[in-house]
Residue frames as qw, qx, qy, qz and C-alpha x, y, z in Angstrom:
[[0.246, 0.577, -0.657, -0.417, 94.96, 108.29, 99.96],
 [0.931, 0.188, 0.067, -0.305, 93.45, 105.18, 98.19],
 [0.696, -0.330, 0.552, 0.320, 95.85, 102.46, 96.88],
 [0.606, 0.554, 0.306, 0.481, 95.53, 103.57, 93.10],
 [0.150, 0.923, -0.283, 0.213, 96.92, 107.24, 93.78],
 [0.587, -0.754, 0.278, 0.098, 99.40, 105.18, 95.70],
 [0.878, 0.139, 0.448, 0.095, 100.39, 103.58, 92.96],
 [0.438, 0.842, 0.203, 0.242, 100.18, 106.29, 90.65],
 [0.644, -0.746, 0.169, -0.014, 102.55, 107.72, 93.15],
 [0.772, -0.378, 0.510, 0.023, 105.28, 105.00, 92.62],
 [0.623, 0.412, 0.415, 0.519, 105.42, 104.60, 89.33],
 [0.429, 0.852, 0.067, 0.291, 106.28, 108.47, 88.85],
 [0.498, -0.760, 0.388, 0.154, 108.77, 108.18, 91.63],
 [0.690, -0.186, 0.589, 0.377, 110.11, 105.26, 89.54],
 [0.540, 0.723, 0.277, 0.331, 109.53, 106.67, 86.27],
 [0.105, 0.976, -0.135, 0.132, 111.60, 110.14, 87.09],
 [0.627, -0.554, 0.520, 0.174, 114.34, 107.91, 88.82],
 [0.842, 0.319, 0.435, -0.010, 114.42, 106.18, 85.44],
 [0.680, 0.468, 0.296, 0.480, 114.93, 108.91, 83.72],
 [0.097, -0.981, -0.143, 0.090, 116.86, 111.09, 85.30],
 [0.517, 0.590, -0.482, 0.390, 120.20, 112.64, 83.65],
 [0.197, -0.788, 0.434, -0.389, 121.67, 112.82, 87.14],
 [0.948, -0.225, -0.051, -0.220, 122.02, 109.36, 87.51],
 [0.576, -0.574, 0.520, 0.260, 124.91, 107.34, 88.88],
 [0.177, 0.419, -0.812, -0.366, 127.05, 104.85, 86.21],
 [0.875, -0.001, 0.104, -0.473, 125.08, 101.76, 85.27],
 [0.647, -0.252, 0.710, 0.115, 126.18, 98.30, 85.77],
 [0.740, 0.453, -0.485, -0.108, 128.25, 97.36, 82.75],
 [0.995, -0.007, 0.026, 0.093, 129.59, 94.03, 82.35],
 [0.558, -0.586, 0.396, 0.434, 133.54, 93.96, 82.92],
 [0.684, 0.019, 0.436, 0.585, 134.36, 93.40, 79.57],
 [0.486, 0.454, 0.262, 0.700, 133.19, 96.29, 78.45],
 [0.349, -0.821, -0.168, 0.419, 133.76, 98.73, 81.36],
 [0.491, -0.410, 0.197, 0.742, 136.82, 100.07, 79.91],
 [0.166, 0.298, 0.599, 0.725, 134.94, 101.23, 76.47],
 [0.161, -0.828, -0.299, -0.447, 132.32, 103.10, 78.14],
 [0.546, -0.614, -0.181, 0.540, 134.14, 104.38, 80.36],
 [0.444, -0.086, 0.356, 0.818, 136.37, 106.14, 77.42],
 [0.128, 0.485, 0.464, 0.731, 133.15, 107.82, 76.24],
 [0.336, -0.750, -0.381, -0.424, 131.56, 109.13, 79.13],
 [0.535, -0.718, -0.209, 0.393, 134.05, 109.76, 81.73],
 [0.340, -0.054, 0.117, 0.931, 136.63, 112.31, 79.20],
 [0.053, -0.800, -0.397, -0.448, 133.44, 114.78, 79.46],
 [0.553, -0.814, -0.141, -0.109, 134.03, 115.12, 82.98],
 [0.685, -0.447, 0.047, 0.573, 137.53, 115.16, 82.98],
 [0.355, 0.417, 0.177, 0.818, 138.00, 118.06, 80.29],
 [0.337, -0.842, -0.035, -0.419, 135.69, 120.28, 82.87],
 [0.786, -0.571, 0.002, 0.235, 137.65, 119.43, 85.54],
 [0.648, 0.067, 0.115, 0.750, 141.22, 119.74, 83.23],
 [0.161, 0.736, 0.307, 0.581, 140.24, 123.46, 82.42],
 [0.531, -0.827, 0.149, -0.111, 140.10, 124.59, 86.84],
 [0.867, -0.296, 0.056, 0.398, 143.27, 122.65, 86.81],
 [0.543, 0.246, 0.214, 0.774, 145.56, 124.61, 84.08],
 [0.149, -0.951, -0.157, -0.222, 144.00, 128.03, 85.82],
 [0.638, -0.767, 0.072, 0.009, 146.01, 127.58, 88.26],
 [0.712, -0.113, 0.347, 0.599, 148.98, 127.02, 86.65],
 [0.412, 0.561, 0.354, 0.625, 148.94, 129.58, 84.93],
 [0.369, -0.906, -0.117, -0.172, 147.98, 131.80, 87.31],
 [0.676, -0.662, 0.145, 0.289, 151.38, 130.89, 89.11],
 [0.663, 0.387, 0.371, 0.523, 152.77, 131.67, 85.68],
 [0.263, 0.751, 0.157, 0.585, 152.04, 135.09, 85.52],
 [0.462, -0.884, 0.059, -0.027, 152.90, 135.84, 89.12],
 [0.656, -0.402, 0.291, 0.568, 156.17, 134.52, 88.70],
 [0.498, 0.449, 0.193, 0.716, 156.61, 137.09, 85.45],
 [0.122, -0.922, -0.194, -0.311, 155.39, 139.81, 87.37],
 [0.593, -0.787, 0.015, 0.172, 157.58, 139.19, 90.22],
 [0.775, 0.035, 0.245, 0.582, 160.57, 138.84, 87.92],
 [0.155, 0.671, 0.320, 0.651, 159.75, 141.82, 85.78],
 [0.327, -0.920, -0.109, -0.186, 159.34, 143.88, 89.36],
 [0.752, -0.589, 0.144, 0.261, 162.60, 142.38, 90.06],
 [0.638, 0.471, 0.477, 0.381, 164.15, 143.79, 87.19],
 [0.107, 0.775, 0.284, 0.554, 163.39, 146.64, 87.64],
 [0.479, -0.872, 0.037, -0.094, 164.29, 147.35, 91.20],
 [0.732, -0.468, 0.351, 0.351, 167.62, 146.00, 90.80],
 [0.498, 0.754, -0.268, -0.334, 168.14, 147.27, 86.97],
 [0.451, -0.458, 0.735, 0.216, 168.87, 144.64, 85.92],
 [0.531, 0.534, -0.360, -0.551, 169.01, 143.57, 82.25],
 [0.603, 0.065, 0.769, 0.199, 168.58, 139.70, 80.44],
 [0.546, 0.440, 0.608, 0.372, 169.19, 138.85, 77.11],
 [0.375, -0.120, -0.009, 0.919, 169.44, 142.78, 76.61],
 [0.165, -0.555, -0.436, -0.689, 166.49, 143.77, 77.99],
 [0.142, -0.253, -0.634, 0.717, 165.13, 145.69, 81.08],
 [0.147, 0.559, 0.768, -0.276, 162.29, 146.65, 82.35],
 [0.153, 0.657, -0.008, -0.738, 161.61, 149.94, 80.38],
 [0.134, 0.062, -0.784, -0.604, 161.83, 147.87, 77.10],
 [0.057, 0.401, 0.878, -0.255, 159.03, 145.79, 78.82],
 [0.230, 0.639, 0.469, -0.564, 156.86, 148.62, 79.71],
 [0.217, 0.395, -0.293, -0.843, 157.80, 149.96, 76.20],
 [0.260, -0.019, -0.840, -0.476, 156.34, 146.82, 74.10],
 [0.032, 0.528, 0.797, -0.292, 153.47, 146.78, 76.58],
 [0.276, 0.631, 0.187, -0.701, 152.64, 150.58, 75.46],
 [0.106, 0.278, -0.396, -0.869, 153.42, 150.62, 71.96],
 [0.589, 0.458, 0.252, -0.616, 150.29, 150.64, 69.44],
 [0.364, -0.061, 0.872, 0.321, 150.08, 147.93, 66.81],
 [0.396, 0.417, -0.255, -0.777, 148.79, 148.38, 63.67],
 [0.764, 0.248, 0.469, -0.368, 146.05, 145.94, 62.26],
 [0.798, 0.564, 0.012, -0.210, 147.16, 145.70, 58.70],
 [0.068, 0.770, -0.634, 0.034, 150.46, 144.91, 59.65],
 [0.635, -0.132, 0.608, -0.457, 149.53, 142.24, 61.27],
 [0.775, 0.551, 0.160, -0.263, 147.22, 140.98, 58.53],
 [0.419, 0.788, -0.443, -0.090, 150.65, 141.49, 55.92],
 [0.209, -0.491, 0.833, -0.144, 153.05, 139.48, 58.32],
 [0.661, -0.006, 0.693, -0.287, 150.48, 136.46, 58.32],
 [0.764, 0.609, 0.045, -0.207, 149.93, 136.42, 54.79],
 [0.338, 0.753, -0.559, -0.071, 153.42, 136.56, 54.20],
 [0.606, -0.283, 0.646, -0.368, 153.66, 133.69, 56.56]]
């Protein structure tokens, strides 16, 4: 290897380092850290906010399930309903153009 392909080398090491998206944060000046920051770090915190509120939710619907099982094994009724109303408004069939009517009226 001669000292021009080393070169040639080097400069596309430094040329893909240059420009590569994966790069770290570049040295801003303090005064205006806090302004790029605001544009390029709420990218990475809405992907991040999205795995967070899974999980919450998730522990959402286990605690209706467990309520709604608990309901039901102990017949017990809130707000005058029990679990057989449940299961009814989970079966019944809803009708599109009703739907459609209610919102308009809306």
């Amino acid at each position: 290897m001669n000292d021009s392909e080393m070169r040639r080398r080097e400069l596309l090491r430094q040329t893909r380092k240059l420009y590569d998206d994966r790069r770290e944060i570049p040295a801003v000046h303090p005064r205006y850290g806090n302004i790029y920051h605001s544009l390029y770090d709420s990218e990475e915190e809405e992907q991040t906010s999205y795995g967070n509120s899974f999980y919450i939710r998730l522990v959402i619907g286990i605690l209706c399930f467990v309520c709604f099982v608990y309901m039901d094994q102990s017949k017990v009724s809130v707000a005058e309903v029990d679990s057989t109303a449940i299961v009814h408004q989970i079966e019944k069939n809803v009708d599109a153009d009703t739907i459609k009517e209610v919102w308009k009226n809306l």
